[in-house]
C-alpha positions as CSV (number, residue, x, y, z in Angstrom):
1,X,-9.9,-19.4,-22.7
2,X,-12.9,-21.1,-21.3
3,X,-13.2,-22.6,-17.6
4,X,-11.7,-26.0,-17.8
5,X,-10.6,-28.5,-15.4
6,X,-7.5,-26.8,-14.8
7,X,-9.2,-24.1,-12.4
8,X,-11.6,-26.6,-10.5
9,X,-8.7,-27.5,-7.7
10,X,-8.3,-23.7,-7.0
11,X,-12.1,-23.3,-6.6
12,X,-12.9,-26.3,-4.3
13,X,-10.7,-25.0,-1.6
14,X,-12.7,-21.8,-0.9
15,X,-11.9,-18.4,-1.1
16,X,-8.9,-18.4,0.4
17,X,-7.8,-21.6,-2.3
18,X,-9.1,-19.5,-4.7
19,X,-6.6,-16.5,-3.9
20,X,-4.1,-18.7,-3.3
21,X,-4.4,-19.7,-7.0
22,X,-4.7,-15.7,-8.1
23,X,-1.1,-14.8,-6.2
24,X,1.5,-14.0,-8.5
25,X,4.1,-16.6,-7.5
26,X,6.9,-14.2,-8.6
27,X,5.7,-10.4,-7.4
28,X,5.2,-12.0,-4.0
29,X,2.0,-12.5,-1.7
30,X,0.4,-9.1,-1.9
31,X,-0.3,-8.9,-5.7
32,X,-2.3,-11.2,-7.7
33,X,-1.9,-12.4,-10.9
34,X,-4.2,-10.3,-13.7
35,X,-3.2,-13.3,-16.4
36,X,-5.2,-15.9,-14.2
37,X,-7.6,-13.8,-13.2
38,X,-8.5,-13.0,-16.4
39,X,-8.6,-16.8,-17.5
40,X,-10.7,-17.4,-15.0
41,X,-13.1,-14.8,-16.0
42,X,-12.9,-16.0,-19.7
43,X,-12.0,-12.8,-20.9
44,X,-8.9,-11.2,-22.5
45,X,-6.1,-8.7,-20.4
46,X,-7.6,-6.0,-23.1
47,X,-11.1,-6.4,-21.6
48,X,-9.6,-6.3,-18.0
49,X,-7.9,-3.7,-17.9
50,X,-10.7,-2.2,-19.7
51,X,-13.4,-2.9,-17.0
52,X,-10.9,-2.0,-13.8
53,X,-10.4,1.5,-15.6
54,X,-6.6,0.9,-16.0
55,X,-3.9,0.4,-19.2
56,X,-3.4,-3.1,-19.8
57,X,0.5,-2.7,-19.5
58,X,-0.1,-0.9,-15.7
């Protein structure tokens, strides 16, 4: 998914917007959501979890 409009609020607030935008609404503040950071980044959870070293399903 390429960057589109939809991220542009989360990355005019900042860093701490742009976390904000990351958390995982349902795991709770502490963990961040792989799913948005990955469409964020453009690339696939394969490729993620690929470049952090970890299984996809981890």
């Amino acid at each position: 998914m390429p960057m589109t409009a939809a991220y542009a609020p989360a990355l005019n607030h900042g860093f701490e917007g742009f976390l904000d935008f990351l958390r995982d609404q349902e795991a709770g503040p502490a963990v961040l959501s792989p799913k948005r950071f990955s469409d964020v980044l453009s690339i696939d959870l394969q490729t993620l979890a690929g470049q952090a070293h970890v299984h996809r399903n981890t």
